[in-house]
PDB file of N, CA, C and O in Angstrom:
ATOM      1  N   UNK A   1       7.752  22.652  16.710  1.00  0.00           N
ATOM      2  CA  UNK A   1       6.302  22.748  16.629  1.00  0.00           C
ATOM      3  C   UNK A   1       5.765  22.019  15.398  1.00  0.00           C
ATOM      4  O   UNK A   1       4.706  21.408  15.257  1.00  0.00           O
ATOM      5  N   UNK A   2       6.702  22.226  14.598  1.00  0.00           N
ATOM      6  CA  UNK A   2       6.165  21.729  12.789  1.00  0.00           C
ATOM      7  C   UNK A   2       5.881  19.856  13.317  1.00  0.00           C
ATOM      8  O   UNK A   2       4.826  19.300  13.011  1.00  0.00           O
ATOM      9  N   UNK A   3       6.457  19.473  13.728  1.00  0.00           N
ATOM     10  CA  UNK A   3       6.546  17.851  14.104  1.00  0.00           C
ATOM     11  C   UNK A   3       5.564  17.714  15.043  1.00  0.00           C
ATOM     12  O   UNK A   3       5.036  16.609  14.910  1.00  0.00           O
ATOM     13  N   UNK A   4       5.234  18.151  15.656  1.00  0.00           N
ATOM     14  CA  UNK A   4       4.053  17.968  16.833  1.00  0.00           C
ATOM     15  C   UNK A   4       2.278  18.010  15.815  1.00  0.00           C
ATOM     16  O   UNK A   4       1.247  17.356  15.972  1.00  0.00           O
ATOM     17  N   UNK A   5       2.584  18.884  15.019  1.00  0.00           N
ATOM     18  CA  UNK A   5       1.731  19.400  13.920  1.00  0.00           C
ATOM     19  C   UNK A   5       1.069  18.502  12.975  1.00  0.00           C
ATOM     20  O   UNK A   5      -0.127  18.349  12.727  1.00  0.00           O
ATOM     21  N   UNK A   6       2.667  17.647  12.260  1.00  0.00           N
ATOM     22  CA  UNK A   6       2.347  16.539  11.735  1.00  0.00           C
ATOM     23  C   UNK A   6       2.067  15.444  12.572  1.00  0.00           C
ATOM     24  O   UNK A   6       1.017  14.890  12.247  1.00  0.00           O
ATOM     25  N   UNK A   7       2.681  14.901  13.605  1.00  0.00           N
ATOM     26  CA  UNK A   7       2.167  13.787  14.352  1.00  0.00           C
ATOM     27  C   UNK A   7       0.590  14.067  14.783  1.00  0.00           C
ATOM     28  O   UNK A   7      -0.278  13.327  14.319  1.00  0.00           O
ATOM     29  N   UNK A   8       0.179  15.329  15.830  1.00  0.00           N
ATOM     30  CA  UNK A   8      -1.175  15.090  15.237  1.00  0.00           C
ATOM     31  C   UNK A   8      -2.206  14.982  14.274  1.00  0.00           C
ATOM     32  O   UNK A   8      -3.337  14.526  14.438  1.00  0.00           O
ATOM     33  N   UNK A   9      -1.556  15.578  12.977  1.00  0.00           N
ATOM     34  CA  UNK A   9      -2.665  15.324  11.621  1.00  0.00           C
ATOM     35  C   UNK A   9      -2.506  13.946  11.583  1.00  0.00           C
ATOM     36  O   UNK A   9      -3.579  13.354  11.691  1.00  0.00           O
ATOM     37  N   UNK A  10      -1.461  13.185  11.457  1.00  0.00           N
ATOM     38  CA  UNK A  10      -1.428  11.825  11.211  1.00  0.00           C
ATOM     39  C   UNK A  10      -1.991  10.877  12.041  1.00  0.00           C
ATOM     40  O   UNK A  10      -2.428   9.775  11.709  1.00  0.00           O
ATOM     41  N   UNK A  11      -1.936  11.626  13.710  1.00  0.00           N
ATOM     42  CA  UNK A  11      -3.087  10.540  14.884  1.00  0.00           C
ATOM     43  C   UNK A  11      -4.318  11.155  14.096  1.00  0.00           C
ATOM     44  O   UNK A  11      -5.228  10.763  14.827  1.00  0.00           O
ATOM     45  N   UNK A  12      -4.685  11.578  13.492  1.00  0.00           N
ATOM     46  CA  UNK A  12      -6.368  12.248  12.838  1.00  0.00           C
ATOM     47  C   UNK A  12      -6.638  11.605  11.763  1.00  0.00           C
ATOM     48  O   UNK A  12      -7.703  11.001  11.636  1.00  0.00           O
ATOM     49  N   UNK A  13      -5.706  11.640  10.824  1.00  0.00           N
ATOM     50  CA  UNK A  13      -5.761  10.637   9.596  1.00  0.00           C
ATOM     51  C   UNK A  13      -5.864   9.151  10.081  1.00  0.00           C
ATOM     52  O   UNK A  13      -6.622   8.464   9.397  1.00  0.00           O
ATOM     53  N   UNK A  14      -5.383   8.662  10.899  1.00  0.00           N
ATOM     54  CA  UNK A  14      -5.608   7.063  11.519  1.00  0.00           C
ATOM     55  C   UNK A  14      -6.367   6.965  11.936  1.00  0.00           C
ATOM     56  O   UNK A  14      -6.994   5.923  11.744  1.00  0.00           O
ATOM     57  N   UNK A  15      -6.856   7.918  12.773  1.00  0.00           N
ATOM     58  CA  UNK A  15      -8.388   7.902  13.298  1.00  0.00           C
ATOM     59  C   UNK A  15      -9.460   7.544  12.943  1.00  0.00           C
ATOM     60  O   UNK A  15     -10.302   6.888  13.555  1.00  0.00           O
ATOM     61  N   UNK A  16      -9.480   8.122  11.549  1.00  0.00           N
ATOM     62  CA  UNK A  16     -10.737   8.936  10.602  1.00  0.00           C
ATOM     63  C   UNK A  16     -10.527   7.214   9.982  1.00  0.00           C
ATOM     64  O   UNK A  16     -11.548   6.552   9.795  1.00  0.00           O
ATOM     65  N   UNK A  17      -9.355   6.690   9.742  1.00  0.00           N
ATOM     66  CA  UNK A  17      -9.490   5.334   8.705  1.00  0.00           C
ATOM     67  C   UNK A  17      -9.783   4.283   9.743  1.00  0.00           C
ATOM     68  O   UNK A  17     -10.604   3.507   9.253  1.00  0.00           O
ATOM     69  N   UNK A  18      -9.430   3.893  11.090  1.00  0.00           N
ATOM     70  CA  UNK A  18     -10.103   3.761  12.199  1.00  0.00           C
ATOM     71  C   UNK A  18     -11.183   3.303  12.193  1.00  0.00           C
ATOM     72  O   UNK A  18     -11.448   2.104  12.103  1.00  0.00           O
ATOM     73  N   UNK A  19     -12.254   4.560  12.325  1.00  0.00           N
ATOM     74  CA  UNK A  19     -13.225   4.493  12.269  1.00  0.00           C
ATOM     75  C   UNK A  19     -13.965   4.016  10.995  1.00  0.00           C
ATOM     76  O   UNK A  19     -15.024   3.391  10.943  1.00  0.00           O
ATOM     77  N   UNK A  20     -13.177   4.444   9.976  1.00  0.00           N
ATOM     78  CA  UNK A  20     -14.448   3.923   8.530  1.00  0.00           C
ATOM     79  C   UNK A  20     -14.145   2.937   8.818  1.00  0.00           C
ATOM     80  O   UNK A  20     -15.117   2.371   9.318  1.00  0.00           O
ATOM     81  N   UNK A  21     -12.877   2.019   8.799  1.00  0.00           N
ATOM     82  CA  UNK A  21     -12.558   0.462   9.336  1.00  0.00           C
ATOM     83  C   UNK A  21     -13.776  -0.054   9.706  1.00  0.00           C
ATOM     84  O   UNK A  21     -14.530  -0.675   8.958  1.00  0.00           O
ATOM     85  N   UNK A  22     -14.036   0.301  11.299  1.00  0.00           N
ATOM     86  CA  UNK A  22     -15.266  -0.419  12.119  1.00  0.00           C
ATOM     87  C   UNK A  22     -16.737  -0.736  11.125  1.00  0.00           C
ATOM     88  O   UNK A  22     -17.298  -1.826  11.008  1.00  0.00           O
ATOM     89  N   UNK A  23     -17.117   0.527  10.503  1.00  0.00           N
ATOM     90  CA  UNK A  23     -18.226   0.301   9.660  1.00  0.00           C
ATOM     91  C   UNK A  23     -17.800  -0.900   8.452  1.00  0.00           C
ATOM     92  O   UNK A  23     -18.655  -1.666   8.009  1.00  0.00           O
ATOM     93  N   UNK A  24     -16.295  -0.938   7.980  1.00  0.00           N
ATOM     94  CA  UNK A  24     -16.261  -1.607   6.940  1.00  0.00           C
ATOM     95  C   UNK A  24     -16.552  -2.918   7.504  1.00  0.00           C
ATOM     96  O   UNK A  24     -17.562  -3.507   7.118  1.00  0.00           O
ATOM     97  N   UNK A  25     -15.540  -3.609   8.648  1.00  0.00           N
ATOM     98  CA  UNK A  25     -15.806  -4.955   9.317  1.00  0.00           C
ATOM     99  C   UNK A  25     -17.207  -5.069   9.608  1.00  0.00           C
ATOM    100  O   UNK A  25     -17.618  -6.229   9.629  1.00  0.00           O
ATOM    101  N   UNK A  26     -18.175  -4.027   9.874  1.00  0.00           N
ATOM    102  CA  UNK A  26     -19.623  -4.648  10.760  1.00  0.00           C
ATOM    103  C   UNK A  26     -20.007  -5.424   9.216  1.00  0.00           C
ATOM    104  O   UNK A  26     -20.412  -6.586   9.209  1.00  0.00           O
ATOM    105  N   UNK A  27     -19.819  -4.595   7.871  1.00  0.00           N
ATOM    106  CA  UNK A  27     -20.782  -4.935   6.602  1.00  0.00           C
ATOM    107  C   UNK A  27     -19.640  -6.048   6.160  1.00  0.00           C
ATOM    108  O   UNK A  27     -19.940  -6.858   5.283  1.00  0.00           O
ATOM    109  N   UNK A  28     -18.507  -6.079   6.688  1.00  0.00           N
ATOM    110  CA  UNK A  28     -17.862  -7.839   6.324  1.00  0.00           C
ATOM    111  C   UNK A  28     -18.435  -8.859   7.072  1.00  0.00           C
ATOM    112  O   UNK A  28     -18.896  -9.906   6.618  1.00  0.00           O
ATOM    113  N   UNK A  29     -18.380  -8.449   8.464  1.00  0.00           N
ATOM    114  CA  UNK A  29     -18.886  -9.985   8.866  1.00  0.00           C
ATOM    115  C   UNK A  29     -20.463 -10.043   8.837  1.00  0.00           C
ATOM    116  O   UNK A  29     -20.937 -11.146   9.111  1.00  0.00           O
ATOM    117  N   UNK A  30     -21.324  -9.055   8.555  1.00  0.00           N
ATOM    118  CA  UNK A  30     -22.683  -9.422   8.057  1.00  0.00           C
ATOM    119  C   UNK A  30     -22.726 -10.113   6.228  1.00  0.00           C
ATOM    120  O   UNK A  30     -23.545 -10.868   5.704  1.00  0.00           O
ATOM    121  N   UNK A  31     -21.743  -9.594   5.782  1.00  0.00           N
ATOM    122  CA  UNK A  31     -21.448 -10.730   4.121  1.00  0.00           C
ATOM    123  C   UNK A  31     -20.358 -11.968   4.299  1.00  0.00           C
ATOM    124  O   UNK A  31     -19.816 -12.466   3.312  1.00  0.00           O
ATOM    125  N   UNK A  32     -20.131 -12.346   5.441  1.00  0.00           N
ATOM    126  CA  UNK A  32     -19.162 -13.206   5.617  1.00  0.00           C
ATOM    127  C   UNK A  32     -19.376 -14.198   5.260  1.00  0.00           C
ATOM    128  O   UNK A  32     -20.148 -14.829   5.983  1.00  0.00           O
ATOM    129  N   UNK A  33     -18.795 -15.007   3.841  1.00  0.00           N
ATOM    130  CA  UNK A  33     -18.473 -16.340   3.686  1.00  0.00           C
ATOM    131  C   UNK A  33     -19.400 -16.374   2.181  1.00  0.00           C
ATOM    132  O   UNK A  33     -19.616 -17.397   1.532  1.00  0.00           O
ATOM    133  N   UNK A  34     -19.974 -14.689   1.754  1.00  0.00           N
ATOM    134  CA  UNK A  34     -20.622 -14.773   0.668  1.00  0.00           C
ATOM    135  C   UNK A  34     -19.370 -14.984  -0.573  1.00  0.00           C
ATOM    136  O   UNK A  34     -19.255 -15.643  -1.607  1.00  0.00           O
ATOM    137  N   UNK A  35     -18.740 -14.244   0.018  1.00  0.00           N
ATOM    138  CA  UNK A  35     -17.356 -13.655  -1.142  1.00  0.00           C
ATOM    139  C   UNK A  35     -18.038 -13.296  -2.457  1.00  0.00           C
ATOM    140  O   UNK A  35     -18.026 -14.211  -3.280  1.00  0.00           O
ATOM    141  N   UNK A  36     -18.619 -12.185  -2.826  1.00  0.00           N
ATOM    142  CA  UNK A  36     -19.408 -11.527  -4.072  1.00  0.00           C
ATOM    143  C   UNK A  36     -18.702 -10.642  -4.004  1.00  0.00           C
ATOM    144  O   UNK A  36     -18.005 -10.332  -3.038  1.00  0.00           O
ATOM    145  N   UNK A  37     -18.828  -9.859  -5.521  1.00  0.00           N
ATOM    146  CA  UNK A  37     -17.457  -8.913  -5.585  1.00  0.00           C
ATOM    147  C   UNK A  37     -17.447  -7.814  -4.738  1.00  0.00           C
ATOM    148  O   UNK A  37     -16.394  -7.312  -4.346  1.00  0.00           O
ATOM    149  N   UNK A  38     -18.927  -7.263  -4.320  1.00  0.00           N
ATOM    150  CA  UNK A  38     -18.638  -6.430  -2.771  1.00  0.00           C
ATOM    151  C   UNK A  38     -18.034  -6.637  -1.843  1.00  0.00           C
ATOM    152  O   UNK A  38     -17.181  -5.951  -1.281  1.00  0.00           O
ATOM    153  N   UNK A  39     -18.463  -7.665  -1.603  1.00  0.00           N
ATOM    154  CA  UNK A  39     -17.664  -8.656  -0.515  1.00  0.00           C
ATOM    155  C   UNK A  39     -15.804  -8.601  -0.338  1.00  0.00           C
ATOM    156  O   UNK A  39     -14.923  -8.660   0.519  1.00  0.00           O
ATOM    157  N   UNK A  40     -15.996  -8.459  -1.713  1.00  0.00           N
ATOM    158  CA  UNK A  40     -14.250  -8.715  -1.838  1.00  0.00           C
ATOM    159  C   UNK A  40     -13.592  -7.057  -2.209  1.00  0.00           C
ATOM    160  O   UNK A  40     -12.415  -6.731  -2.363  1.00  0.00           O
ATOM    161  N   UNK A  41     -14.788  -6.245  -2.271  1.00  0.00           N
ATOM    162  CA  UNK A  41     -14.533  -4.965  -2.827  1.00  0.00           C
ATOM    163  C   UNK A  41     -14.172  -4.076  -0.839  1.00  0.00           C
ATOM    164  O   UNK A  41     -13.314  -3.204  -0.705  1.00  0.00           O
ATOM    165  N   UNK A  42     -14.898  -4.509   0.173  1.00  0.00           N
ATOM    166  CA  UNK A  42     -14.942  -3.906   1.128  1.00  0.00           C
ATOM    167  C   UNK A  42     -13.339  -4.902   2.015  1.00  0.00           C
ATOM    168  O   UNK A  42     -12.647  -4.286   2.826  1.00  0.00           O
ATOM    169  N   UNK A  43     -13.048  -6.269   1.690  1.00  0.00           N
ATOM    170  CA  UNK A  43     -11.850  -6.629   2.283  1.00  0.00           C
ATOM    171  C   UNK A  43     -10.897  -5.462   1.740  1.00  0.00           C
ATOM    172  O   UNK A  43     -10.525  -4.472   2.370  1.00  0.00           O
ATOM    173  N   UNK A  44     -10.536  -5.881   0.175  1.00  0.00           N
ATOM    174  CA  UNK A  44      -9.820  -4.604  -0.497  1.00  0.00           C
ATOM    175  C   UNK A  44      -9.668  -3.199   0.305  1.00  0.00           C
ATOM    176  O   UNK A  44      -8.593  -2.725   0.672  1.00  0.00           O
ATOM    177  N   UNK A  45     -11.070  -2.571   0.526  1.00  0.00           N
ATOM    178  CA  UNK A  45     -10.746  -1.276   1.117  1.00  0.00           C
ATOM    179  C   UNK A  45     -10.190  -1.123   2.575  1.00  0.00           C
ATOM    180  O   UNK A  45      -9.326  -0.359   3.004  1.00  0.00           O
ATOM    181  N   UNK A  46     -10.897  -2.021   3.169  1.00  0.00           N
ATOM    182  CA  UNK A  46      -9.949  -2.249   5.018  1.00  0.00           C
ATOM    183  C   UNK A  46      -8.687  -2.440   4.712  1.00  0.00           C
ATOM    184  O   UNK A  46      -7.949  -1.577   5.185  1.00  0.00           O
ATOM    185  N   UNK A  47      -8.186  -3.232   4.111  1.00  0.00           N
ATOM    186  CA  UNK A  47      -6.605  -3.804   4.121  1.00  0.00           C
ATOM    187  C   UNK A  47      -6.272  -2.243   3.704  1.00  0.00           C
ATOM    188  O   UNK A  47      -5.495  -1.625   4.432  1.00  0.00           O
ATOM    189  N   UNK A  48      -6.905  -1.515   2.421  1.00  0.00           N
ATOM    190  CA  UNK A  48      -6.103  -0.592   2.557  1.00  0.00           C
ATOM    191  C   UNK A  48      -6.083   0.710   3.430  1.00  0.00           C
ATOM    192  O   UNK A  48      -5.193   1.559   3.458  1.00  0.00           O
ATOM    193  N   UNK A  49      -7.216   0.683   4.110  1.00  0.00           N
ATOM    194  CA  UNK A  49      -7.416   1.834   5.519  1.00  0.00           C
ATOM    195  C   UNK A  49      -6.674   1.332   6.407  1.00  0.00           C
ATOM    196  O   UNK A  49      -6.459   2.148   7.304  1.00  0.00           O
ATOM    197  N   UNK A  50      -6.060   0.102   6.599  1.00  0.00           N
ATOM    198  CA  UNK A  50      -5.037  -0.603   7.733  1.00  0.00           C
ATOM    199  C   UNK A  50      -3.761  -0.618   7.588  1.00  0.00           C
ATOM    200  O   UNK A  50      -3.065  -0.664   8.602  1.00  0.00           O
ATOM    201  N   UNK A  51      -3.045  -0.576   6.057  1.00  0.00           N
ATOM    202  CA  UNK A  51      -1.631  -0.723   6.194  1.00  0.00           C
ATOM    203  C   UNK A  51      -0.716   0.326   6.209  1.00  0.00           C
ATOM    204  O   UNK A  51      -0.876   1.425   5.680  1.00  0.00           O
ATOM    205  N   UNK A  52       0.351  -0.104   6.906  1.00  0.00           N
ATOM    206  CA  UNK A  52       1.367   0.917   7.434  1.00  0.00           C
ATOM    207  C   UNK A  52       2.139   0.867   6.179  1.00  0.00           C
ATOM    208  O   UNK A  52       2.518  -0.233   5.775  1.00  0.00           O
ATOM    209  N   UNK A  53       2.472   2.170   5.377  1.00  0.00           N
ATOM    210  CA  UNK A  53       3.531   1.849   4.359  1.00  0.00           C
ATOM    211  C   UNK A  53       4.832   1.917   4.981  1.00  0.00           C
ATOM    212  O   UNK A  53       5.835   1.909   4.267  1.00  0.00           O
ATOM    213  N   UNK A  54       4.958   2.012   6.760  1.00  0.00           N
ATOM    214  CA  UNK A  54       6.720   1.872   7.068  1.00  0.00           C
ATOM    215  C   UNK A  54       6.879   0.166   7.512  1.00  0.00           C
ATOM    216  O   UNK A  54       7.784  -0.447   8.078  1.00  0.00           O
ATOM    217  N   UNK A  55       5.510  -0.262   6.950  1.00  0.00           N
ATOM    218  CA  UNK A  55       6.019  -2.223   7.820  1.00  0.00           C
ATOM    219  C   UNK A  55       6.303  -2.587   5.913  1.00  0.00           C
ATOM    220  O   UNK A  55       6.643  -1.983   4.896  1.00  0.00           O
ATOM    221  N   UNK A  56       5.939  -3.806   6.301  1.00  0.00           N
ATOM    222  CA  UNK A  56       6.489  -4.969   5.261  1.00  0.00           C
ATOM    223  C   UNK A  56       5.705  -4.896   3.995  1.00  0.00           C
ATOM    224  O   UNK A  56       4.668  -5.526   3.790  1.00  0.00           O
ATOM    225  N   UNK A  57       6.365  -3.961   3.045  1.00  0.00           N
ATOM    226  CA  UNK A  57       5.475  -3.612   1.795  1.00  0.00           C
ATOM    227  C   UNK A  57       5.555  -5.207   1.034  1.00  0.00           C
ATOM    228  O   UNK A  57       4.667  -5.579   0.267  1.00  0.00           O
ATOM    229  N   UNK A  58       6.355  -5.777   1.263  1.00  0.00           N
ATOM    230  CA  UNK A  58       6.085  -7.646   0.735  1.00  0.00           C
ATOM    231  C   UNK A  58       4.957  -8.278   0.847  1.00  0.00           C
ATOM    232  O   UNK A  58       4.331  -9.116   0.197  1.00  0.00           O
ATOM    233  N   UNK A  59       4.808  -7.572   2.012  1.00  0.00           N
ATOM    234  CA  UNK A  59       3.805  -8.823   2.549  1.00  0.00           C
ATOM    235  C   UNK A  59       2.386  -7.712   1.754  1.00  0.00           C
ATOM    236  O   UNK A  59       1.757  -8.084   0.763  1.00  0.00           O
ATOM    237  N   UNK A  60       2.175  -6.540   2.379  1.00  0.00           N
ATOM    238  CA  UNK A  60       1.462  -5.412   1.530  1.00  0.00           C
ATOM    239  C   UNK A  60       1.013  -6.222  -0.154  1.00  0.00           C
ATOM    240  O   UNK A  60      -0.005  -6.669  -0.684  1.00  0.00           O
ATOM    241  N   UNK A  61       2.246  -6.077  -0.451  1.00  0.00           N
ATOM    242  CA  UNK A  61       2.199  -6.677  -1.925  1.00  0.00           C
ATOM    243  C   UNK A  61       1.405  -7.976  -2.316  1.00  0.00           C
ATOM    244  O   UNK A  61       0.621  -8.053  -3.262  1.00  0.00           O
ATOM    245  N   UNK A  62       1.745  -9.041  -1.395  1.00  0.00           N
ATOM    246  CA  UNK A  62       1.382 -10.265  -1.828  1.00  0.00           C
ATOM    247  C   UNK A  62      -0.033 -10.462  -1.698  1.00  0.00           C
ATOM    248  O   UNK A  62      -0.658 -11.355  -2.272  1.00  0.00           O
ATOM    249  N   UNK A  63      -0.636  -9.394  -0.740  1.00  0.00           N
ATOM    250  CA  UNK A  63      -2.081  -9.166   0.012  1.00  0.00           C
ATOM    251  C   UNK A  63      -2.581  -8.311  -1.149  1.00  0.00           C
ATOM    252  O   UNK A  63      -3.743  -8.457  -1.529  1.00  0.00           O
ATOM    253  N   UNK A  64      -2.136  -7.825  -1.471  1.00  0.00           N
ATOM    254  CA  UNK A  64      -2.271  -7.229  -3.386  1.00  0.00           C
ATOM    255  C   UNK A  64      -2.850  -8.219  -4.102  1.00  0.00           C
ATOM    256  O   UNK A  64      -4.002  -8.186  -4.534  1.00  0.00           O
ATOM    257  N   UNK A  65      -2.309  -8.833  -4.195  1.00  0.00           N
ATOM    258  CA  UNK A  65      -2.080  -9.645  -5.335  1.00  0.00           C
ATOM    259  C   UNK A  65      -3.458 -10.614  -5.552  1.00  0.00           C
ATOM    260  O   UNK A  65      -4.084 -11.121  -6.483  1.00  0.00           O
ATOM    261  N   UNK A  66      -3.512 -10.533  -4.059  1.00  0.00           N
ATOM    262  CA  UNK A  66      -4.638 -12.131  -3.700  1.00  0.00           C
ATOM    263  C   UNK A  66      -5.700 -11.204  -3.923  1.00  0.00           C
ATOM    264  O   UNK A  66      -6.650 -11.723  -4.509  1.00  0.00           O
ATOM    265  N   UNK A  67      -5.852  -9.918  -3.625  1.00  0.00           N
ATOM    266  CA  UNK A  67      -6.970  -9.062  -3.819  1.00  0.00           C
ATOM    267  C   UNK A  67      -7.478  -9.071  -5.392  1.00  0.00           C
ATOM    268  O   UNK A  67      -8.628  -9.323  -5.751  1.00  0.00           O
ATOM    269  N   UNK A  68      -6.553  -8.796  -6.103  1.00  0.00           N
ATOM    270  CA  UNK A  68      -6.738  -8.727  -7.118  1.00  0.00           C
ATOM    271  C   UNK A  68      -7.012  -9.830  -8.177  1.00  0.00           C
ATOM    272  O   UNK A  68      -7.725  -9.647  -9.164  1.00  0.00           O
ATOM    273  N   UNK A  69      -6.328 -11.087  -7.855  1.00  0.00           N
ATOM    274  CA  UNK A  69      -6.887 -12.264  -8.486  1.00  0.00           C
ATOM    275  C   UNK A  69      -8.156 -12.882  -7.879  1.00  0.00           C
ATOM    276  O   UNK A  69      -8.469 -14.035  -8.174  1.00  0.00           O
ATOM    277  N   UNK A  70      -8.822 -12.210  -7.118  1.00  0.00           N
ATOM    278  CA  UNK A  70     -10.322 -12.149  -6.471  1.00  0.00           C
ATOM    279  C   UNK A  70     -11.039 -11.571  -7.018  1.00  0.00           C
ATOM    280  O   UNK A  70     -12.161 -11.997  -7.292  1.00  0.00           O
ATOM    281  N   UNK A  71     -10.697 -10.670  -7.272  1.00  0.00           N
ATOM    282  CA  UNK A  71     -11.696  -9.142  -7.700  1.00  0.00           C
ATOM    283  C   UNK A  71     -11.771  -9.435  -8.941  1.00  0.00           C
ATOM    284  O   UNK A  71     -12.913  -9.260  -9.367  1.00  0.00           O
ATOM    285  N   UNK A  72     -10.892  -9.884  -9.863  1.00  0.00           N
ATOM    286  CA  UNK A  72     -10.757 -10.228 -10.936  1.00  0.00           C
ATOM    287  C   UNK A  72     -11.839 -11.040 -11.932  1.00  0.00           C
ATOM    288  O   UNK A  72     -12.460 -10.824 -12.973  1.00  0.00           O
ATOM    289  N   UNK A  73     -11.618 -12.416 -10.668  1.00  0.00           N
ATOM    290  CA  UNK A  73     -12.259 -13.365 -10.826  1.00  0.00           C
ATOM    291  C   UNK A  73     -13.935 -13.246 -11.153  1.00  0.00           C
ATOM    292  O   UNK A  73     -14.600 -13.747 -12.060  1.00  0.00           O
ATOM    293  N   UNK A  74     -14.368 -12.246  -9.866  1.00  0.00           N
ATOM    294  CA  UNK A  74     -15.699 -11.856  -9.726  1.00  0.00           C
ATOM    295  C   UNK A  74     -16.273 -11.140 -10.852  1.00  0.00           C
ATOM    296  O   UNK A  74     -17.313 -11.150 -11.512  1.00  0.00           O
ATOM    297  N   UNK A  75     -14.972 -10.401 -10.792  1.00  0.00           N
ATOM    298  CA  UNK A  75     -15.403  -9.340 -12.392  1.00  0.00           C
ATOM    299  C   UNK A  75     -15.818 -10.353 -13.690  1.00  0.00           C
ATOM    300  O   UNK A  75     -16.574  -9.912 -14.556  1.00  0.00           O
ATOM    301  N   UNK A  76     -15.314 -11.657 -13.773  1.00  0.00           N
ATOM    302  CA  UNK A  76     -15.914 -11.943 -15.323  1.00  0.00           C
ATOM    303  C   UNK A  76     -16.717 -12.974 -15.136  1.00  0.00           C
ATOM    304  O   UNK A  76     -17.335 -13.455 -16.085  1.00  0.00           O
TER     305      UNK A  76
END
C-alpha cells in the first residue's frame, strides 16, 4: 500500500509542476526573443519544474550552467 501511496503523491507533485509549467511557457513565448532577466528568470524555473533527477544529471548540469552565465550576465 505504502508504494501505491507514494506513486500517487508523486503523479500529484508532477501534476501540480505540470501545470505551473503551462502558465510559465504562455509568459515565455509572450517574452520570446526579449531575453531580460525575467525572461531568463521564468526559462530557469520551467527547466526546473521539468527535470527528472533519475535522467541525465550532465546534461541537467550543463543546462545549469548556461542558466546561470545568463542570469548572471543580466544581473550586472
Amino acid at each position: 500500500m505504502k508504494i501505491q501511496e507514494q506513486k500517487g503523491n508523486r503523479e500529484s507533485l508532477l501534476k501540480l509542476f505540470s501545470d505551473l509549467n503551462v502558465q510559465n511557457w504562455r509568459e515565455i513565448d509572450r517574452l520570446a526573443g526579449q531575453e531580460s532577466r525575467y525572461y531568463i528568470f521564468l526559462r530557469l524555473k520551467s527547466f526546473l519544474l521539468t527535470i527528472d533527477f533519475e535522467a541525465n544529471i550532465k546534461e541537467g548540469r550543463e543546462w545549469l550552467d548556461v542558466f546561470k552565465e545568463k542570469f548572471i550576465f543580466f544581473l550586472s
